[in-house]
N, C-alpha and C positions, 0 to 999 in steps of 0.2 A: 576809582572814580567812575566808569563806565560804568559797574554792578549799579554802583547807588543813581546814578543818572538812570541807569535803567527803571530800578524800581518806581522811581520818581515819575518817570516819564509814562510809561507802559504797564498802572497795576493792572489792567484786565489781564494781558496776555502774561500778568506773571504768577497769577490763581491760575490760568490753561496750565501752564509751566508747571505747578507745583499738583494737580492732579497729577498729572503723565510720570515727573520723580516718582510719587505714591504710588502710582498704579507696577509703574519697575520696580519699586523696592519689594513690595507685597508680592513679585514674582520671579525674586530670586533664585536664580539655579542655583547660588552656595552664596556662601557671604562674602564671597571675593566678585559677584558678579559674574562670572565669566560666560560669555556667550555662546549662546548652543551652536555645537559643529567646530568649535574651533579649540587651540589648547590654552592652556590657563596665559598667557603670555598675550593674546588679546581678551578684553572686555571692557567693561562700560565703566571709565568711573563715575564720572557728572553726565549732566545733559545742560548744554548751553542753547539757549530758549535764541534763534535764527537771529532777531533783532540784536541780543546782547553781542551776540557776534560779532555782527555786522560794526556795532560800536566799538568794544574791542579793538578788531581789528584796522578801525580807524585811528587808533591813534598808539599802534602798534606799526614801528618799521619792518620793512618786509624779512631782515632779519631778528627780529621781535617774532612774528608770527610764526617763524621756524621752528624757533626754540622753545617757544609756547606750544609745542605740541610735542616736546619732549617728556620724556617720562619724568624727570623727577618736580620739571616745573604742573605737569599734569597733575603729580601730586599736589603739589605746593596748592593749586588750583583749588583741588577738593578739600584739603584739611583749612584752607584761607575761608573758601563759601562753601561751608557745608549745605546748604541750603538747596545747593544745586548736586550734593553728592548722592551717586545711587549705590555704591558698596559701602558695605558695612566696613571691609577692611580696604584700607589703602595700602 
């Protein structure tokens, strides 16, 4: 509900949002993403645009917000909104 409240709410900043995805996807270090200097084990899946956040995490308990930043709901995350995914592979 927050995503689509987002879009609803905030299309400027969600074209800002979808350049910056583009601009990381187009400079991928492999198609797992993976960030320079570090080993395959951190990297980027999405990028969540500050506002959508902030929403989110409002109506996320603050053991919601824990586990939302677990790896396989992070997945879930990216294959749910693609939109917001910057690897190719999850």
């Amino acid at each position: 509900m927050a995503v689509k409240d987002y879009f609803e709410m905030f299309p400027e900043d969600w074209e800002l949002c979808k350049l910056d995805i583009d601009y990381q996807r187009q400079n991928l270090k492999n198609d797992f993403a993976g960030l320079e200097g570090t080993n395959a084990l951190k990297r980027a899946l999405f990028a969540i645009p500050e506002k959508l956040s902030a929403m989110i995490g409002k109506k996320l308990t603050e053991e919601e917000r824990r586990l939302f930043t677990q790896k396989e709901n992070a997945r879930w995350f990216a294959d749910e909104f693609p939109q917001f995914k910057i690897t190719k592979n999850v």
